[in-house]
C-alpha positions in Angstrom: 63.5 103.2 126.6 60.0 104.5 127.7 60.4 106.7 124.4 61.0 103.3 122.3 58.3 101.6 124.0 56.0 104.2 123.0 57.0 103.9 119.3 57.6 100.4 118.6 56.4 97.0 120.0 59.0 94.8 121.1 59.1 93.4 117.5 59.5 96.4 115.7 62.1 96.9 117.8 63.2 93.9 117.1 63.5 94.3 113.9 64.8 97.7 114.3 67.8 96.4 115.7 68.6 94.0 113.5 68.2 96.4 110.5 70.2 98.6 112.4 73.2 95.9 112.6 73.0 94.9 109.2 73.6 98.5 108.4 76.6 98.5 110.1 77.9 95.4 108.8 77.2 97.0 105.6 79.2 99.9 106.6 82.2 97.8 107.7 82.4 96.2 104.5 83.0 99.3 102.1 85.0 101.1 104.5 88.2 101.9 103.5 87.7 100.8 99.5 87.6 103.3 96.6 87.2 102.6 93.0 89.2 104.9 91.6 89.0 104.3 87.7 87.9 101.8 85.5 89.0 98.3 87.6 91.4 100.0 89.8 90.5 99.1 92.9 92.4 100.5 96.3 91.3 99.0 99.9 92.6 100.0 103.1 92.1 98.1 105.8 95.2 98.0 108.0 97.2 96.9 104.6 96.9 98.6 101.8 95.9 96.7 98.2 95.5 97.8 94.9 93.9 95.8 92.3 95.3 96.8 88.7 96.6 100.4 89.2 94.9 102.3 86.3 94.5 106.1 85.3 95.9 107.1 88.6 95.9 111.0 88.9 98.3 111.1 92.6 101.5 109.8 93.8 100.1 107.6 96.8 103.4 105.0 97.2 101.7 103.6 99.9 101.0 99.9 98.5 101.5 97.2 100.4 100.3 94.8 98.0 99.6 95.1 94.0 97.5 92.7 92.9 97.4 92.3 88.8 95.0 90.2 86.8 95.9 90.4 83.4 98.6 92.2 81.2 96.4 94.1 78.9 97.3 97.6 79.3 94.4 99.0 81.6 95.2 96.3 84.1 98.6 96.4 83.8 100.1 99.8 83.8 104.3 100.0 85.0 103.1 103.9 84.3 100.5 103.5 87.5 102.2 101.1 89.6 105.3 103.7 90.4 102.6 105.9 91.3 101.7 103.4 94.0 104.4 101.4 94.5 106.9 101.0 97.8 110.5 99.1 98.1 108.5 96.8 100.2 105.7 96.0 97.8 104.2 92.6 97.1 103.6 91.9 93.8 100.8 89.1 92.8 100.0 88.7 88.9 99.5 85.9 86.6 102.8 84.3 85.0 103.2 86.6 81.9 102.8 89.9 84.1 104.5 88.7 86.9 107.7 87.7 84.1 107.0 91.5 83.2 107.6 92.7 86.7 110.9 90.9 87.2 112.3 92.6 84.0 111.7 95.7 85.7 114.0 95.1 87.7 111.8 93.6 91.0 113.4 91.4 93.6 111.8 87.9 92.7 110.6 87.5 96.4 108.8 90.1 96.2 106.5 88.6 93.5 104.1 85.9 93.8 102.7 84.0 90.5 98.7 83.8 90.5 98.1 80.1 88.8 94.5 80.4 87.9 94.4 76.1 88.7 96.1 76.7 92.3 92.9 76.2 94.6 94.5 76.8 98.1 94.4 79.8 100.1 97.4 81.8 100.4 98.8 84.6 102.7 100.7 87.5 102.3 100.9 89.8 104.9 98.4 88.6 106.6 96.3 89.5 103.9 94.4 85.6 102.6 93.6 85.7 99.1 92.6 82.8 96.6 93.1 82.4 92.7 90.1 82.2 90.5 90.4 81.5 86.7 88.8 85.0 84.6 88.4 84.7 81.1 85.9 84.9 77.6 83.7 82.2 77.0 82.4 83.9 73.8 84.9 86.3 72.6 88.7 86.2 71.6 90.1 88.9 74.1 91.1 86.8 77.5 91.4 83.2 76.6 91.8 80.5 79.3 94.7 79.5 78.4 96.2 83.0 78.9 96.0 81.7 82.5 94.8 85.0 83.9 92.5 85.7 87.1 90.6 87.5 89.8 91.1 87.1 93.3 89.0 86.5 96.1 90.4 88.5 99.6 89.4 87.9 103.1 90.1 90.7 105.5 88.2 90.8 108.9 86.3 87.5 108.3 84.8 89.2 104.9 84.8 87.9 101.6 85.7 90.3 98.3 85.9 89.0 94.7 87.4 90.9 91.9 86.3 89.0 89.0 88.9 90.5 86.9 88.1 90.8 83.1 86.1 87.6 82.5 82.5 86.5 81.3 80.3 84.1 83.7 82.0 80.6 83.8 81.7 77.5 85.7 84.5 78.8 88.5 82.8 82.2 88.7 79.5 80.5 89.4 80.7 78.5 92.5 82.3 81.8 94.2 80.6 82.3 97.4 81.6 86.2 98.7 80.3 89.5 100.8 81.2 91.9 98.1 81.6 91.3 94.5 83.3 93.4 92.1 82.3 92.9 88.5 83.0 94.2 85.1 79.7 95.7 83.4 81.0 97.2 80.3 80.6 94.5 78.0 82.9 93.7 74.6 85.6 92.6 76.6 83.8 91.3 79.6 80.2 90.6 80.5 77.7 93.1 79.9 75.7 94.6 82.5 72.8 91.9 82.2 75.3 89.3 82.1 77.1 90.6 85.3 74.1 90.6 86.9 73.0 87.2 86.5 76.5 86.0 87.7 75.8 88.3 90.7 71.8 86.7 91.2 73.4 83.7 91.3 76.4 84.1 93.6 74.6 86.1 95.7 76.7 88.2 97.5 75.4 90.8 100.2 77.3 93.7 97.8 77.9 94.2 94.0 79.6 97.0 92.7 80.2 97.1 89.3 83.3 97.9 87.7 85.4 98.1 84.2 83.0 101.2 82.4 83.1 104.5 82.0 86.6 105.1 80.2 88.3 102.1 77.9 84.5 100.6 77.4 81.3 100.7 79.2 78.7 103.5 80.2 77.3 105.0 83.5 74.1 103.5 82.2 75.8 100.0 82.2 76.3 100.2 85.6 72.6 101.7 86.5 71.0 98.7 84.6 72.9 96.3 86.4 72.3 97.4 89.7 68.6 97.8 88.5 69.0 93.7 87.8 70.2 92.5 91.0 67.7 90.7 93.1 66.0 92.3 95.6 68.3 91.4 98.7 71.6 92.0 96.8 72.7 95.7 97.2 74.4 97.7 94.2 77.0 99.9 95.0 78.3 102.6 92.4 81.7 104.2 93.1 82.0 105.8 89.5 79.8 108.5 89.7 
């Protein structure tokens, strides 16, 4: 303490430690969540949760829940999900992909329809989650009435959105969130100056882009839209 004291005033310290907690917090957040390709997305975090299993290189098995926003085939890969899938796995998807799923033979209560109009919180394994429409406002690729999504998670008393494949819209403007997971890559999705003014205005305390650097979208995508974000937003890059 004498050492401190010599070093900082009480409100440097001050300040100290409250920088010092908010890097922690910061911490807590993006432990346990990878970005393995594209807009597959795995978090661990006493479940474990994949978001649209994609380009997946390992065997993990190890999903607790498999979370699908669209059918198109680098969301929706039957190829990826056995690589990640258990006999106990929950299945959440829109109403086409989860129709899909049960041809595969799935046991039906083990799969839970994602209605893109369904506002209430729901839990699965103690895992909350809530429905948000994602789709094109300017392009013919994901049309609304598709019915597909992203998902907004709470684990620990944090808040993730994964926007899914989806330009900004008037749902997506109203999300309120810790850490948001965008797509950057444009054509299909926003660009990375559109995903960055959905992030400015959403403010979230994280933003990690997502959906570049294999079907669409460039390393550089993602650079320019962390470069974007305001100045008390931090960008995240997984995709190296």
């Amino acid at each position: 303490m004498v050492e401190l004291e010599s070093r900082f005033n009480f409100r440097d310290l001050n300040l100290y430690s409250h920088s010092y907690i908010y890097i922690l917090k910061e911490i807590a957040m993006l432990e346990g969540i990878e970005v393995i390709t594209h807009s597959c997305i795995r978090i661990d975090k006493g479940k474990i949760i994949y978001f649209d299993p994609y380009n997946i290189n390992q065997n993990y098995n190890d999903a607790d829940i498999i979370f699908i926003t669209h059918s198109h085939y680098d969301h929706y890969s039957e190829e990826d999900i056995e690589k990640v899938k258990t006999d106990k796995t929950i299945y959440v998807a829109p109403r086409d992909v989860a129709e899909k799923i049960l041809e595969k033979g799935i046991d039906i209560n083990k799969i839970v329809i994602a209605n893109p109009n369904d506002t209430a919180i729901q839990n699965i394994k103690d895992i909350y989650f809530e429905v948000v429409p994602a789709y094109n406002v300017n392009k013919k690729f994901h049309p609304k009435e598709n019915g597909w999504v992203g998902y907004i998670l709470t684990i620990e008393g944090m808040r993730y959105y994964i926007a899914g494949d989806t330009d900004i819209t008037d749902e997506n403007k109203k999300i309120k969130c810790d850490v948001a997971f965008v797509p950057v890559g444009g054509t299909y999705t926003m660009t990375c100056d559109e995903a960055s003014e959905l992030v400015n205005i959403i403010k979230p305390k994280i933003a990690i882009p997502i959906h570049y650097g294999s079907v669409v979208g460039t390393k550089e995508d993602a650079n320019i839209f962390i470069k974007l974000l305001d100045a008390d937003i931090i960008g995240k890059k997984f995709m190296i």
